[in-house]
mmJSON file of the N, C-alpha and C atoms, coordinates in Angstrom:
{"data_MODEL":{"atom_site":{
"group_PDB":["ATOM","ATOM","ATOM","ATOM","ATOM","ATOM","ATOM","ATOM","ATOM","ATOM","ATOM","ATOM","ATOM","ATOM","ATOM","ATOM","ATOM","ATOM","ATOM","ATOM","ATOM","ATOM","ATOM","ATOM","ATOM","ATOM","ATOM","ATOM","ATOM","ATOM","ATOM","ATOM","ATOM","ATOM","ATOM","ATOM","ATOM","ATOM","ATOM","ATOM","ATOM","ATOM","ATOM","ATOM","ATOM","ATOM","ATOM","ATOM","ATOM","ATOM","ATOM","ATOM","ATOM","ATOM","ATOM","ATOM","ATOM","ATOM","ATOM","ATOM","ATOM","ATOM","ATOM","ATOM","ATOM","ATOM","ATOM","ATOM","ATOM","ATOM","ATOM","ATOM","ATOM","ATOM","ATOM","ATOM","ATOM","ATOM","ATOM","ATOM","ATOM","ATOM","ATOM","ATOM","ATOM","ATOM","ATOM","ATOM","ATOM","ATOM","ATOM","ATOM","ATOM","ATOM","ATOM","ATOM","ATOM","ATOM","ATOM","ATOM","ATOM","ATOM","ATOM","ATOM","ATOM","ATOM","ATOM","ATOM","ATOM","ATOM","ATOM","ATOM","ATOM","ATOM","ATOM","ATOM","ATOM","ATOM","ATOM","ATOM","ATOM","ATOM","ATOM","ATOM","ATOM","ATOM","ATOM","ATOM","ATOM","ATOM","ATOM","ATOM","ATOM","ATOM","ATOM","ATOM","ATOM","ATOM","ATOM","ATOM","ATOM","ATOM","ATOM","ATOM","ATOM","ATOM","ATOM","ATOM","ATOM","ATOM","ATOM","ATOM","ATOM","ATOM","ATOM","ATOM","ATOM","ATOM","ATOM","ATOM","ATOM","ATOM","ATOM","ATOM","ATOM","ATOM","ATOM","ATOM","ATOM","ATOM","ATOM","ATOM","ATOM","ATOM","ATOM","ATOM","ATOM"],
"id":[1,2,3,4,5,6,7,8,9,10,11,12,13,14,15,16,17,18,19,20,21,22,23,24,25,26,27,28,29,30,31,32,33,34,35,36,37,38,39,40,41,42,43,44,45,46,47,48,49,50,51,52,53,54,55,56,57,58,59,60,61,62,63,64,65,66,67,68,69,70,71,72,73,74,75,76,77,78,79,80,81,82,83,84,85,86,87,88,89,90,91,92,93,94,95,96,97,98,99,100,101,102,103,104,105,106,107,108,109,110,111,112,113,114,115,116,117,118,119,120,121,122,123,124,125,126,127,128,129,130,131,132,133,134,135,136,137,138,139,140,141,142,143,144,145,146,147,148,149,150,151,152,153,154,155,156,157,158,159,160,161,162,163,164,165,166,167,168,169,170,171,172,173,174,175,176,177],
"type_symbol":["N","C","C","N","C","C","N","C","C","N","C","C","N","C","C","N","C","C","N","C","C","N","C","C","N","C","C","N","C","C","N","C","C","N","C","C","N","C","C","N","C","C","N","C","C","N","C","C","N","C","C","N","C","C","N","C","C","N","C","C","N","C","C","N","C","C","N","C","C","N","C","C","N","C","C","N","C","C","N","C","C","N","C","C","N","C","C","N","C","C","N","C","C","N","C","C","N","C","C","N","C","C","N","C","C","N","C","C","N","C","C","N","C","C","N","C","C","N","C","C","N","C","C","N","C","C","N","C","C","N","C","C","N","C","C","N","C","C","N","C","C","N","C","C","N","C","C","N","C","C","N","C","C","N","C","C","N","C","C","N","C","C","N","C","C","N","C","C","N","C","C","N","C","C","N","C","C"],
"label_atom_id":["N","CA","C","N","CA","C","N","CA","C","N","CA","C","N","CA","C","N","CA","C","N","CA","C","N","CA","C","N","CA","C","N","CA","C","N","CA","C","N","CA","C","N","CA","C","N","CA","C","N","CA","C","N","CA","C","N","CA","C","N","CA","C","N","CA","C","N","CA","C","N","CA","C","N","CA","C","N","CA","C","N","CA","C","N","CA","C","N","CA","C","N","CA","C","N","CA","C","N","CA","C","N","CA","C","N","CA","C","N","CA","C","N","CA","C","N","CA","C","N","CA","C","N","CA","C","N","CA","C","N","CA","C","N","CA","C","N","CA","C","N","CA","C","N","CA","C","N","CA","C","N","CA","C","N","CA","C","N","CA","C","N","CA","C","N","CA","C","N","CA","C","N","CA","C","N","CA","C","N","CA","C","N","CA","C","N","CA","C","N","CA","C","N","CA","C","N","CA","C","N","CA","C","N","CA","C"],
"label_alt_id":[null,null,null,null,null,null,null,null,null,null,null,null,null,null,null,null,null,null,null,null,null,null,null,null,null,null,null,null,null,null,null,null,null,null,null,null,null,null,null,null,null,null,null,null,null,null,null,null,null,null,null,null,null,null,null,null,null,null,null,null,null,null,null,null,null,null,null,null,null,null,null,null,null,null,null,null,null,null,null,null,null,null,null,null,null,null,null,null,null,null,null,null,null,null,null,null,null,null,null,null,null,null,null,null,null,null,null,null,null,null,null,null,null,null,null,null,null,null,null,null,null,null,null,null,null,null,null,null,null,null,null,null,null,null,null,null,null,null,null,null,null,null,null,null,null,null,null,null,null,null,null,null,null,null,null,null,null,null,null,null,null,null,null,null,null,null,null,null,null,null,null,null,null,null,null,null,null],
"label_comp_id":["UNK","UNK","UNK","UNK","UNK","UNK","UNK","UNK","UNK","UNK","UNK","UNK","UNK","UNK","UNK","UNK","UNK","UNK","UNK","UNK","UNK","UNK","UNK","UNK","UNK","UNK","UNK","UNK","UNK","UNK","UNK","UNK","UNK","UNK","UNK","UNK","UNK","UNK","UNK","UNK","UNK","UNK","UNK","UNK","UNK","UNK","UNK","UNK","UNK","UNK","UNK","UNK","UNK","UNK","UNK","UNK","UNK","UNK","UNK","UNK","UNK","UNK","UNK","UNK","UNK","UNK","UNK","UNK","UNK","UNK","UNK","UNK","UNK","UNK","UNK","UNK","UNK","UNK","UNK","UNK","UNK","UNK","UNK","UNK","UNK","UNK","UNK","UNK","UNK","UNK","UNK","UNK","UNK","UNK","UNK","UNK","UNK","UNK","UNK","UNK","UNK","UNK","UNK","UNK","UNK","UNK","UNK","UNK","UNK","UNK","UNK","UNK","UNK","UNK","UNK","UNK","UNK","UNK","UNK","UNK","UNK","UNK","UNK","UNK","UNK","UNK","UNK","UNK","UNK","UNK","UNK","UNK","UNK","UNK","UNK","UNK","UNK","UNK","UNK","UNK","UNK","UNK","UNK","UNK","UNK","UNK","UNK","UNK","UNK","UNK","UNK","UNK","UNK","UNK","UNK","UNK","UNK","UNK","UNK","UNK","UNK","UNK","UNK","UNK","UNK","UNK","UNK","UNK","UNK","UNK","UNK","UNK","UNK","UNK","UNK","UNK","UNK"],
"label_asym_id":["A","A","A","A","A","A","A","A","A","A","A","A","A","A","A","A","A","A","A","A","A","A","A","A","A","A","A","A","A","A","A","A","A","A","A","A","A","A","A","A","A","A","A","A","A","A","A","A","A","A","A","A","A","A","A","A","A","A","A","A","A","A","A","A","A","A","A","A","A","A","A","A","A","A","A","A","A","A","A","A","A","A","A","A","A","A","A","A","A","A","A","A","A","A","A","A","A","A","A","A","A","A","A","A","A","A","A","A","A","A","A","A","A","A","A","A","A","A","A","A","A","A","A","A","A","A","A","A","A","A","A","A","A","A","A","A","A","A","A","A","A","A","A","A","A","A","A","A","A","A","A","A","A","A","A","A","A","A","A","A","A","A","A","A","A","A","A","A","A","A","A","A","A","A","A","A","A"],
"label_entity_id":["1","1","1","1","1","1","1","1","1","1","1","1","1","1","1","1","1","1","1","1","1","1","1","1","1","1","1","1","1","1","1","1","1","1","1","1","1","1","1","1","1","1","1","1","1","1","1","1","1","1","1","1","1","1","1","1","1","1","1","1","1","1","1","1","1","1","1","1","1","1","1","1","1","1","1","1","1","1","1","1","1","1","1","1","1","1","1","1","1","1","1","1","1","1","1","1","1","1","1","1","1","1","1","1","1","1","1","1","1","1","1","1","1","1","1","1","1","1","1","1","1","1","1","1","1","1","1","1","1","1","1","1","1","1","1","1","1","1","1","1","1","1","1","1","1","1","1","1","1","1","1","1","1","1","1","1","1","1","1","1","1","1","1","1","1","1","1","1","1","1","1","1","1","1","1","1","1"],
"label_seq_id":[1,1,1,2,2,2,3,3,3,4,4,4,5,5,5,6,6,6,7,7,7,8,8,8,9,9,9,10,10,10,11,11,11,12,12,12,13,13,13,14,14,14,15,15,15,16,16,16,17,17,17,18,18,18,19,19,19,20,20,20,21,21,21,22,22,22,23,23,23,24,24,24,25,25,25,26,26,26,27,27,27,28,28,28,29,29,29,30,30,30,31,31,31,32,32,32,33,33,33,34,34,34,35,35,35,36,36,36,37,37,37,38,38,38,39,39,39,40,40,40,41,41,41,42,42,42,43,43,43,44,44,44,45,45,45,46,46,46,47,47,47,48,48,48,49,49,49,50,50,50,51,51,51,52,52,52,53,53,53,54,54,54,55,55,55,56,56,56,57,57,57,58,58,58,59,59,59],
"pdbx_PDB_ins_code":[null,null,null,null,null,null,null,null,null,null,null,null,null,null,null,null,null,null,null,null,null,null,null,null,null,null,null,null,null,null,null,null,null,null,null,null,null,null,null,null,null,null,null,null,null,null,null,null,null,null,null,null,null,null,null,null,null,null,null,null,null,null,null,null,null,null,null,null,null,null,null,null,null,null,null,null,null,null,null,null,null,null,null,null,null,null,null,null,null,null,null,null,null,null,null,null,null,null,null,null,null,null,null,null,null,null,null,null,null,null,null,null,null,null,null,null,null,null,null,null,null,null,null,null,null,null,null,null,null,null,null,null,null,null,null,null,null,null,null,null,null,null,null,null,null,null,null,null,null,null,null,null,null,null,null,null,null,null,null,null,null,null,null,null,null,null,null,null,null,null,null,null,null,null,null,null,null],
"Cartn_x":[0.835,0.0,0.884,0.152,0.762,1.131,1.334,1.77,0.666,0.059,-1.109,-1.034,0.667,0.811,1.161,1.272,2.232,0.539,1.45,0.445,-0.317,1.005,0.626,0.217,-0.387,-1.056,-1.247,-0.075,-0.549,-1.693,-1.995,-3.428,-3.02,-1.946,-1.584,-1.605,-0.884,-0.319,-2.156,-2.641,-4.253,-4.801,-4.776,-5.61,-5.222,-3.752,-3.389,-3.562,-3.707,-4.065,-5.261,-6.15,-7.767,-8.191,-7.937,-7.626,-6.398,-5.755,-5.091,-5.722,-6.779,-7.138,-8.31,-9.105,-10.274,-10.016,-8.92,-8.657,-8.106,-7.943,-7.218,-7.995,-9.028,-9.971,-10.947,-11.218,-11.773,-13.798,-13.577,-14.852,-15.323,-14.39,-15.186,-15.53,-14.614,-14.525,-16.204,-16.397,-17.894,-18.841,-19.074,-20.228,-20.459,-19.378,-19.58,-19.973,-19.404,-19.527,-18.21,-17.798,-16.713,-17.495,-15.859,-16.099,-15.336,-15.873,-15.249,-13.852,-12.658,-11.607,-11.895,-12.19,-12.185,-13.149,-13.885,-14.702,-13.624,-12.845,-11.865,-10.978,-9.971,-9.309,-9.814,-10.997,-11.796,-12.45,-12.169,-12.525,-11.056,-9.593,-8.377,-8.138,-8.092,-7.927,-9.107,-10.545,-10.876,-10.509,-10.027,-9.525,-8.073,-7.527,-5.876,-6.456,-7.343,-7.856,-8.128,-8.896,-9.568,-8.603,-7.77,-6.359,-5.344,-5.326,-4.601,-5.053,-6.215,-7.004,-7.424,-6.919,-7.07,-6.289,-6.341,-5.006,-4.333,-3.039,-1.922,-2.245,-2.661,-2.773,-4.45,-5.171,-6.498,-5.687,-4.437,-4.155,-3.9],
"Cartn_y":[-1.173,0.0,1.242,2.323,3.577,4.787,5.428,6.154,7.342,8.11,8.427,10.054,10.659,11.739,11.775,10.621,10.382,11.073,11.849,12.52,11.666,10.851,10.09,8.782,8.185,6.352,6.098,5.164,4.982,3.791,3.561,2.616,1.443,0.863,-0.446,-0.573,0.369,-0.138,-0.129,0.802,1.605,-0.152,-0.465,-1.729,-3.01,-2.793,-4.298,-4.303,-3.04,-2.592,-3.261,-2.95,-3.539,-4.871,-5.335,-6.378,-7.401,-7.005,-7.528,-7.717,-6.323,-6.383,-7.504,-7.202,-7.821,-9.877,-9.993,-11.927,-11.958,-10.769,-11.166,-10.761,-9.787,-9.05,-10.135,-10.488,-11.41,-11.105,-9.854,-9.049,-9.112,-8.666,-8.707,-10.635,-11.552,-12.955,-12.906,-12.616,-12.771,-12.498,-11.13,-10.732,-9.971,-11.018,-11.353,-9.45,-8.486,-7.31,-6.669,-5.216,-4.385,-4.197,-4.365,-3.256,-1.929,-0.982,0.243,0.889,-0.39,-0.146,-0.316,-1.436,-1.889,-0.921,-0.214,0.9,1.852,2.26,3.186,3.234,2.087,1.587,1.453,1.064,1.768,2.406,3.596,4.941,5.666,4.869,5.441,4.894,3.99,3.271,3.906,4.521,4.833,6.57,7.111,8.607,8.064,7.286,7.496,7.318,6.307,5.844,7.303,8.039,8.889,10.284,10.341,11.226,10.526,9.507,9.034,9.276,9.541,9.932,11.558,12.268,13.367,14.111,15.127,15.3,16.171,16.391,16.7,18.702,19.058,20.851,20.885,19.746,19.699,19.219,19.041,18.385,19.309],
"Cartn_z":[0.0,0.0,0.0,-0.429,-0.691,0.589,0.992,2.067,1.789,2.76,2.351,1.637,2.036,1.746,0.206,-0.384,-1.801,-2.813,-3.854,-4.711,-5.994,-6.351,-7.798,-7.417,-7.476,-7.882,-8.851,-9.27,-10.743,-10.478,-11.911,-12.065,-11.723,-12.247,-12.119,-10.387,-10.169,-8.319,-7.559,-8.187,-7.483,-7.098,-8.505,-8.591,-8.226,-8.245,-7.391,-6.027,-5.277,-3.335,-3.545,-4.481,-4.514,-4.303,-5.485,-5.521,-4.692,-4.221,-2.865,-1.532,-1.408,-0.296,-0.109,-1.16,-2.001,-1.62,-2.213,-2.109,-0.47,0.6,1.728,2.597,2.566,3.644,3.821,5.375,6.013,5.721,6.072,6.255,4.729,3.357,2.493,1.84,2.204,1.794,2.855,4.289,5.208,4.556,3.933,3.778,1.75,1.23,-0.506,-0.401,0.028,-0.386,-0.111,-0.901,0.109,0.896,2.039,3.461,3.08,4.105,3.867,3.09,3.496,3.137,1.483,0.803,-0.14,-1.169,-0.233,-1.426,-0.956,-0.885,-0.01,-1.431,-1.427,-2.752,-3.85,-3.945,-5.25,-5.933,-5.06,-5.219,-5.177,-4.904,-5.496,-6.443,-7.188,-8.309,-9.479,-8.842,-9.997,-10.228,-9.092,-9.217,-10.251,-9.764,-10.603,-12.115,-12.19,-13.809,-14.723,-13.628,-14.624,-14.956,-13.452,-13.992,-15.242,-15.112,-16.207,-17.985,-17.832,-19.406,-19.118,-18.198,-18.228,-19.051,-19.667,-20.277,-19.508,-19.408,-18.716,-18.008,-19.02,-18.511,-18.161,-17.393,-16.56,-15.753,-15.027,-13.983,-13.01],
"occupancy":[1.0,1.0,1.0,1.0,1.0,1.0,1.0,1.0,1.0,1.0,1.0,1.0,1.0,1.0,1.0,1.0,1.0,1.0,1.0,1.0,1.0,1.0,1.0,1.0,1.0,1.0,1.0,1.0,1.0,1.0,1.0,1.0,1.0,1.0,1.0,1.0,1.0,1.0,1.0,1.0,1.0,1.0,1.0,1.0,1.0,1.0,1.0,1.0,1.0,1.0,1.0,1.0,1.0,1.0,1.0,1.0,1.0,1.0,1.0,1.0,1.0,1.0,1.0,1.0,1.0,1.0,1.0,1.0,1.0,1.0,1.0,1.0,1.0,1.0,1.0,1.0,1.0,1.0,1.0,1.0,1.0,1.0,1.0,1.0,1.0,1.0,1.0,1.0,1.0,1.0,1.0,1.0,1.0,1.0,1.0,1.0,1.0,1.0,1.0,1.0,1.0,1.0,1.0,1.0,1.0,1.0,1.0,1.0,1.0,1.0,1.0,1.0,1.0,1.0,1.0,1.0,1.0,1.0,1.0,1.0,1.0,1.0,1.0,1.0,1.0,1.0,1.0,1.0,1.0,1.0,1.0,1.0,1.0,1.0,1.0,1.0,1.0,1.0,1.0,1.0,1.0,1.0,1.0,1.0,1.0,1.0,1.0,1.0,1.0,1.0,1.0,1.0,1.0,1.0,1.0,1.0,1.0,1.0,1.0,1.0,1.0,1.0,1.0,1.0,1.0,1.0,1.0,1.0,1.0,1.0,1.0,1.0,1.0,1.0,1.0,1.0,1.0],
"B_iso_or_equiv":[0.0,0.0,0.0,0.0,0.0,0.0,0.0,0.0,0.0,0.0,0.0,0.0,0.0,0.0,0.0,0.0,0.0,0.0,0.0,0.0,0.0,0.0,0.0,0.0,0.0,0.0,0.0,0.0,0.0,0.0,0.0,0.0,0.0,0.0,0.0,0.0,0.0,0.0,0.0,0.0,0.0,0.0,0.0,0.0,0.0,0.0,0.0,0.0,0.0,0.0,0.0,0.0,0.0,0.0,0.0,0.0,0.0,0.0,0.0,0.0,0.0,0.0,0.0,0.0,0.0,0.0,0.0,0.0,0.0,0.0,0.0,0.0,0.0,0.0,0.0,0.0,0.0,0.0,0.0,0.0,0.0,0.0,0.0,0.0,0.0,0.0,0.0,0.0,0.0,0.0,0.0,0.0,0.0,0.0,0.0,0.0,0.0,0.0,0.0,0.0,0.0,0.0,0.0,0.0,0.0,0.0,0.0,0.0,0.0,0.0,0.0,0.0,0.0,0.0,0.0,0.0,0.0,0.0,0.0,0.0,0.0,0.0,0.0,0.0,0.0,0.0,0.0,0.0,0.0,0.0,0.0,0.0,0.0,0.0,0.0,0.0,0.0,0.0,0.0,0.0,0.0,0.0,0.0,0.0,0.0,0.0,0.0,0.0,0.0,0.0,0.0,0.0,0.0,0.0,0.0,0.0,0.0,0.0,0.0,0.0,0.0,0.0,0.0,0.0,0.0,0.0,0.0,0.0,0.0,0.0,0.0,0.0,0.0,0.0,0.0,0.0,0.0],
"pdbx_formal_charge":[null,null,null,null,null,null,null,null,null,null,null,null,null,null,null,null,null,null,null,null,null,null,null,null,null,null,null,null,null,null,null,null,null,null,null,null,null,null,null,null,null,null,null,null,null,null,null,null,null,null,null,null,null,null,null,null,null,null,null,null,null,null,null,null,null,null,null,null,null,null,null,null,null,null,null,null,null,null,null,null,null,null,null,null,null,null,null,null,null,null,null,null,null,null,null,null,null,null,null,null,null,null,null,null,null,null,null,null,null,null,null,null,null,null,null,null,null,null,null,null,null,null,null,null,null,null,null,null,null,null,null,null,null,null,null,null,null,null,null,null,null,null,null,null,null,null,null,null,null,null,null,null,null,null,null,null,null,null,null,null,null,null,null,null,null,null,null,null,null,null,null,null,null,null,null,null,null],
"auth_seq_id":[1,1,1,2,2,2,3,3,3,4,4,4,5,5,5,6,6,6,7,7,7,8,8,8,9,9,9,10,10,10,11,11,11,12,12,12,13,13,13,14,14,14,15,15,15,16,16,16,17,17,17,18,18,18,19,19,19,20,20,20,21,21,21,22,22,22,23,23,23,24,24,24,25,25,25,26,26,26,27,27,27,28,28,28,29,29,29,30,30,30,31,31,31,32,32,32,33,33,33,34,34,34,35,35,35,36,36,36,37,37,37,38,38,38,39,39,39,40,40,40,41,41,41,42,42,42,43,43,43,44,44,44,45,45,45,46,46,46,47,47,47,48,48,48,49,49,49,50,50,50,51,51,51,52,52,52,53,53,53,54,54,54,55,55,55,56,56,56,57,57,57,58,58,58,59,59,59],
"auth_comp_id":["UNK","UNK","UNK","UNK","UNK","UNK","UNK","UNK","UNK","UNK","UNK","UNK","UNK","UNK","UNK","UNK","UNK","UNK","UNK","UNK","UNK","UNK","UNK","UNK","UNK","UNK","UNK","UNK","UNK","UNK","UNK","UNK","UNK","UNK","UNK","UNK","UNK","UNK","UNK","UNK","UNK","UNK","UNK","UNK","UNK","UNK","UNK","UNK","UNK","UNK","UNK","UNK","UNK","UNK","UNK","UNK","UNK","UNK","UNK","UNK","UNK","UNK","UNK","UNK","UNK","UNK","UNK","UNK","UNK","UNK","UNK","UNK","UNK","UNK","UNK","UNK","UNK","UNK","UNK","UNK","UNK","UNK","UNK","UNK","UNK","UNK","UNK","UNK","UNK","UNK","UNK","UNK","UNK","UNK","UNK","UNK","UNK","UNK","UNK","UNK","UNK","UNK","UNK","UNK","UNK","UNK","UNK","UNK","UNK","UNK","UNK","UNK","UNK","UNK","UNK","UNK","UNK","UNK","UNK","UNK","UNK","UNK","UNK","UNK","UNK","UNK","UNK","UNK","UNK","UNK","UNK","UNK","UNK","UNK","UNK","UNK","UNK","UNK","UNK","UNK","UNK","UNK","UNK","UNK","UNK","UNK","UNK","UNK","UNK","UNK","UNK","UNK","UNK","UNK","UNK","UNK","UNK","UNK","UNK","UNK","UNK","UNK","UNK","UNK","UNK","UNK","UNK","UNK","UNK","UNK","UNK","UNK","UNK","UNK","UNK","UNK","UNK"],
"auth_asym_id":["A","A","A","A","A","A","A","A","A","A","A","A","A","A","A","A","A","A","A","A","A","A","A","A","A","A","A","A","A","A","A","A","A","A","A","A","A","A","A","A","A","A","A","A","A","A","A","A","A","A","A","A","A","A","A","A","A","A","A","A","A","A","A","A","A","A","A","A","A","A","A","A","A","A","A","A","A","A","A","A","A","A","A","A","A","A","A","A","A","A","A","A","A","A","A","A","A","A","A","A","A","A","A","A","A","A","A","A","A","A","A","A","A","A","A","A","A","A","A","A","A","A","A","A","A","A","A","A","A","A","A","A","A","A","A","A","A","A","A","A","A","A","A","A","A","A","A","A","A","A","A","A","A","A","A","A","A","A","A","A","A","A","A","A","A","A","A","A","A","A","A","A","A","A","A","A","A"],
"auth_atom_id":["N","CA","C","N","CA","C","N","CA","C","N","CA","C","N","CA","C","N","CA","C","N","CA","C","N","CA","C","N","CA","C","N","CA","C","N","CA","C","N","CA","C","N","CA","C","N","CA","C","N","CA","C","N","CA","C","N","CA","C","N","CA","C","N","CA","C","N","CA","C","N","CA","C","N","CA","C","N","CA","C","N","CA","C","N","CA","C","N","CA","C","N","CA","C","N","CA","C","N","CA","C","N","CA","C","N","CA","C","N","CA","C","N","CA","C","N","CA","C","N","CA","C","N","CA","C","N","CA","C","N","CA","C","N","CA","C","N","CA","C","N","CA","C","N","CA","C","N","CA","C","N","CA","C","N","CA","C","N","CA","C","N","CA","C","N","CA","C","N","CA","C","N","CA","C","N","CA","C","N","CA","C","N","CA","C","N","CA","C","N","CA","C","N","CA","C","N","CA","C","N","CA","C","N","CA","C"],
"pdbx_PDB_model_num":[1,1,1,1,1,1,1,1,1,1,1,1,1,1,1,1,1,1,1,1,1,1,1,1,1,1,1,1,1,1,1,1,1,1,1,1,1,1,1,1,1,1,1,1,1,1,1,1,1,1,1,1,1,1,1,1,1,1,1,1,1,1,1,1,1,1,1,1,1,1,1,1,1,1,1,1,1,1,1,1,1,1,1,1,1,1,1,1,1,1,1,1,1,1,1,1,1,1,1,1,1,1,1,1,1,1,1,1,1,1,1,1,1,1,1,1,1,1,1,1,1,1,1,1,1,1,1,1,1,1,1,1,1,1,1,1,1,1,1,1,1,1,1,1,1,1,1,1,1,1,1,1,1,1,1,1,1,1,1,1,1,1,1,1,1,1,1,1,1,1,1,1,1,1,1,1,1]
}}}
C-alpha cells in the first residue's frame, strides 16, 4: 500500500491494493460485499484511472 501523503497512484499499483485487499480481507470474503476499506481503494484506483485519461494541462 501507498503512504497516504504520496500525490501520484498509478493505475496499475491503485488496482493491485484492490484487488489484494479484495482476495485477503476477512470481512469482504464474510459478507460477498466491500467493506469500507475496499470501497476506499476503489474509489483510489478509480480517481488514478480517470487522472490518467485526463489530459496533462487539466491536472
Amino acid at each position: 500500500m501507498h503512504p497516504m501523503n504520496q500525490p501520484e497512484v498509478t493505475v496499475g499499483q491503485a488496482r493491485e491494493d484492490y484487488d489484494a485487499h479484495r482476495r485477503y480481507c476477512r470481512q469482504c470474503h464474510a459478507d460477498a460485499a466491500p467493506c469500507p476499506a475496499a470501497k476506499h481503494l476503489r474509489r483510489v484506483y478509480n480517481n488514478a484511472a480517470r487522472a490518467a485519461v485526463r489530459p496533462p494541462e487539466a491536472r
